[in-house]
C-alpha positions as CSV (number, residue, x, y, z in Angstrom):
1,X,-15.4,-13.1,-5.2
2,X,-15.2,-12.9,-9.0
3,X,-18.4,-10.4,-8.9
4,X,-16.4,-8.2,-6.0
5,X,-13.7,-8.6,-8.6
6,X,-15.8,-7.6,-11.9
7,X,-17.2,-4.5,-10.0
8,X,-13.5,-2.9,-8.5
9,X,-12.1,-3.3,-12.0
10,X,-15.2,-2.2,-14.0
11,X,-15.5,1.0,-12.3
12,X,-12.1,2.7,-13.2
13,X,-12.1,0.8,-16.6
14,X,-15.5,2.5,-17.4
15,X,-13.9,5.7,-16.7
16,X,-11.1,5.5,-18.8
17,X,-13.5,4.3,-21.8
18,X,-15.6,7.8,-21.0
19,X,-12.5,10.0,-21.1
20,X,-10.4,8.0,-24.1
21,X,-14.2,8.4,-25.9
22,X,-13.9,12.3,-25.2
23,X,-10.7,12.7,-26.9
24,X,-11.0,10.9,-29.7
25,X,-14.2,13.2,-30.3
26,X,-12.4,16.3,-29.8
27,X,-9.4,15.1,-32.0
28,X,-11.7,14.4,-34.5
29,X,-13.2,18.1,-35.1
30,X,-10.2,19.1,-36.4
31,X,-9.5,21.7,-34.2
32,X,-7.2,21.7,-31.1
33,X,-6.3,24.6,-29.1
34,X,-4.5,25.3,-26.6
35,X,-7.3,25.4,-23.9
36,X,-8.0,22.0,-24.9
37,X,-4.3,20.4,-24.7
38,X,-4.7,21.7,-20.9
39,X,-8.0,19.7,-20.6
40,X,-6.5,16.6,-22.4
41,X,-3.6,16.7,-19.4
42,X,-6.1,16.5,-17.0
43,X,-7.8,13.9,-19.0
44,X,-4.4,11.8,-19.3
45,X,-4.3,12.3,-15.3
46,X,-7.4,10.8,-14.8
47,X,-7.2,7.9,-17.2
48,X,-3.0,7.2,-15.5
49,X,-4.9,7.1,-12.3
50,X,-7.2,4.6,-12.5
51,X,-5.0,2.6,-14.7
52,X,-2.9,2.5,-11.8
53,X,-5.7,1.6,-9.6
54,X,-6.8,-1.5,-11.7
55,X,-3.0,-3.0,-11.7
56,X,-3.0,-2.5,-8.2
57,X,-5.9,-4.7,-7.7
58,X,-4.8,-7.1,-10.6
59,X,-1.4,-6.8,-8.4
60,X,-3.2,-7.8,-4.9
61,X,-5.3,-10.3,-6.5
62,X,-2.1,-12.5,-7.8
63,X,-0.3,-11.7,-4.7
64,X,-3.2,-13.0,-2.8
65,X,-3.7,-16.4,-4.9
66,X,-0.1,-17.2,-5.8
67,X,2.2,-19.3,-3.6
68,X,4.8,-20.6,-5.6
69,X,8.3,-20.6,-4.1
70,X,9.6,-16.9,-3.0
71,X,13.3,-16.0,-4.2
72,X,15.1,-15.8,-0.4
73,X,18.6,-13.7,0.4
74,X,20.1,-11.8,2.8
75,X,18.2,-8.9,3.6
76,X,19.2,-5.4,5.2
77,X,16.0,-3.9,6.6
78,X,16.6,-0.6,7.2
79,X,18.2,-0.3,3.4
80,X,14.5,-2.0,2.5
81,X,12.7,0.7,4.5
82,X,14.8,3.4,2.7
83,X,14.0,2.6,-0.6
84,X,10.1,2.0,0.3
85,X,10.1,5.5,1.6
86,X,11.9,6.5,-1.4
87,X,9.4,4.7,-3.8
88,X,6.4,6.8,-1.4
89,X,7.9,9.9,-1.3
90,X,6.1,11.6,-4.2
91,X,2.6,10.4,-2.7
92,X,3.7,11.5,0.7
93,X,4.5,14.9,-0.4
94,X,0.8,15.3,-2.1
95,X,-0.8,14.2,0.2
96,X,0.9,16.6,2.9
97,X,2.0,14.2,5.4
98,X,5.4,14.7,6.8
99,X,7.7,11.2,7.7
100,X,10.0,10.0,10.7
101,X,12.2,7.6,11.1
102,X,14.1,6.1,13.8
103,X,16.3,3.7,12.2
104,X,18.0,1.2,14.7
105,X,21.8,1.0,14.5
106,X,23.5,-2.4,14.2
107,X,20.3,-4.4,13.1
108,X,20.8,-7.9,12.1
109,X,19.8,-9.0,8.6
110,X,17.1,-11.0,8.3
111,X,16.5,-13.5,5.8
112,X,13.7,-13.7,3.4
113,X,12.4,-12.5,-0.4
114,X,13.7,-8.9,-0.6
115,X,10.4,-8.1,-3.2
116,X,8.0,-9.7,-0.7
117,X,8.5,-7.3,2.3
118,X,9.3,-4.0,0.5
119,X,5.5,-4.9,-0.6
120,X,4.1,-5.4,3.0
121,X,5.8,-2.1,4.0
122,X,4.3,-0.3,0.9
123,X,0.9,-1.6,1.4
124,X,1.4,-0.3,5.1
125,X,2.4,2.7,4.3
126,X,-0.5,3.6,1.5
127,X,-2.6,2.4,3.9
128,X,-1.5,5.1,6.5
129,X,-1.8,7.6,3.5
130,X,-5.4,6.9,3.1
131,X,-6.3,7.4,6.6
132,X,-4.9,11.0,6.8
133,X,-6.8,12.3,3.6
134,X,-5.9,16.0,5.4
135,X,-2.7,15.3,5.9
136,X,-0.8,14.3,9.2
137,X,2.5,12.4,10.6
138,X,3.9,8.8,9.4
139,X,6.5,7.2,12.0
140,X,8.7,4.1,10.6
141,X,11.1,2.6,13.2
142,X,13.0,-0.6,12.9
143,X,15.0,-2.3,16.2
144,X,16.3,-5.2,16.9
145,X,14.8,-7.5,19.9
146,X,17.6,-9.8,21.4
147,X,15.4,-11.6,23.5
148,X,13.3,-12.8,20.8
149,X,16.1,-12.5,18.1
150,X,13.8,-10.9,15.8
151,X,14.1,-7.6,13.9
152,X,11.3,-5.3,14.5
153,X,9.4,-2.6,12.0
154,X,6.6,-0.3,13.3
155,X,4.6,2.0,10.8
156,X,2.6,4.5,12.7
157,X,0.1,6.8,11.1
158,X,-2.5,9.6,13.3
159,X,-4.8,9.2,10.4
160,X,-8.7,8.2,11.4
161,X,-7.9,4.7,12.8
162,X,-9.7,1.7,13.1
163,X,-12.7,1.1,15.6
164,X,-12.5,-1.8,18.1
165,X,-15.8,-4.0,16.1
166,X,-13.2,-3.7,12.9
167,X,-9.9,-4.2,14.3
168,X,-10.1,-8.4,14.5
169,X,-11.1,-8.5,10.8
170,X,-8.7,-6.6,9.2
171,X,-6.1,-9.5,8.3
172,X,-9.0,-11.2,6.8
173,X,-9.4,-11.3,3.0
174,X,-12.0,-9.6,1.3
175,X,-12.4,-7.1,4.6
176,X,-12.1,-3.7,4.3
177,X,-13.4,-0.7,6.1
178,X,-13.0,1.7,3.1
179,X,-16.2,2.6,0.6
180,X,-16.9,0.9,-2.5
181,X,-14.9,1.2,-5.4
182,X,-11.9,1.8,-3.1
183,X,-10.6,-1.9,-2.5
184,X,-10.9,-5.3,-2.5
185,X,-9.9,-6.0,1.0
186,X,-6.6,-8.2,-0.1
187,X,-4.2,-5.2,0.8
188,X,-3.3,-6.7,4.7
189,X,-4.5,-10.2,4.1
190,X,-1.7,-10.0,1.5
191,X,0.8,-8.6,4.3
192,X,-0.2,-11.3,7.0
193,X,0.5,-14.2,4.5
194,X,4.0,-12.6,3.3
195,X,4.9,-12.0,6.7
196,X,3.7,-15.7,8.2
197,X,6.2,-17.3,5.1
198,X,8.9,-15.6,6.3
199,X,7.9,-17.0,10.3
200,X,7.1,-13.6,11.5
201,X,4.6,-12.0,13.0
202,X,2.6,-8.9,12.7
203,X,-0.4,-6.9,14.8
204,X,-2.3,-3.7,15.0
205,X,-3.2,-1.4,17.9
206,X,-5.3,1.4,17.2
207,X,-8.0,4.0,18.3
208,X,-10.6,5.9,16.3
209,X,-9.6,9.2,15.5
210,X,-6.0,8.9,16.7
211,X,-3.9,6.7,14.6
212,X,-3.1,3.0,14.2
213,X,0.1,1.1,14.6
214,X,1.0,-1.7,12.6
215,X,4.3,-3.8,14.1
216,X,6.0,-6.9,12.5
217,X,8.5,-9.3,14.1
218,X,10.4,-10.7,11.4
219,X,13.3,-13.7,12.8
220,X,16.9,-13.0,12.4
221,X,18.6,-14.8,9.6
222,X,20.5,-17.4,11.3
């Protein structure tokens, strides 16, 4: 594990040494022009994006290992699946993939740490944003099942899916289908923990090539 760990966060740190090395080089010539302040934004870009990649991996990490007692209340899902689509929006828009919703009316609230599940629906949702890389369609629904007394939430991506051999494994931790340097494989074991706390449930159907579906049952605060 702590090699795994070493080798995801060496790889972007290494590449914000390279680029903070390049600056400093160019600011010390003397000489800064304005074809140069254009490269330096594209510089800043790089070195803001793979900062953000190494707290998101210091981010799953402590997620992953810590289980100290989560801060519960009342919780209004559809106002959590708002401001996760909210928080997305900019990513969704770059990465041209349009969003539904079908929002149930008259949902109970469930009960449960507010934080916790907005994270599980992010991590769902950057996950369908990395299996459309052209674009492509993201569905979020939430109902409420009577029977059961559980509030529902689907996220539904027609990104590349997941084959059949991978589909068992992905709640595991440290499994991932995506290439190196692209994750640790903490991302859904992360998810299945939050959502087992909070005595839910979640699962997966999907097909190669046409999308995967990710649903949680999460109980009805009582």
């Amino acid at each position: 594990m702590a090699a795994s760990v070493v080798h995801e966060i060496n790889n972007p740190l290494a590449g914000i040494l390279n680029y903070v090395r390049l600056m400093i080089k160019i600011l010390k010539r003397g000489v800064f022009e304005q074809e140069q302040a254009q490269k330096f934004q594209g510089y800043l870009s790089l070195v803001e994006r793979e900062t953000d990649r190494c707290s998101k991996i210091v981010s799953n990490l402590l997620a992953f290992s810590r289980k100290s007692k989560m801060e519960s209340g009342e919780i209004v899902i559809n106002d959590l699946l708002e401001k996760c689509i909210m928080l997305s929006q900019h990513k969704l828009t770059l990465q041209n993939i349009k969003i539904r919703t079908d929002l149930g009316a008259d949902i109970p609230m469930v009960w449960g740490g507010f934080n916790q599940i907005q994270q599980c629906i992010i991590n769902l949702i950057f996950n369908a944003i990395d299996a459309m890389p052209e674009g492509g369609v993201l569905t979020i629904v939430s109902s409420h099942d009577p029977k059961l007394n559980v509030v529902e939430i689907r996220v539904e991506d027609n990104g590349c899916g997941i084959s059949k051999e991978d589909l068992p494994n992905i709640f595991d931790p440290f499994f991932t289908t995506k290439i190196e340097g692209k994750g640790l494989g903490l991302g859904l074991s992360t998810v299945f923990g939050i959502i087992d706390r909070h005595k839910g449930t979640i699962a997966a159907y999907s097909e190669s090539g046409k999308g995967t579906v990710f649903t949680m049952k999460i109980p009805v605060k009582r």
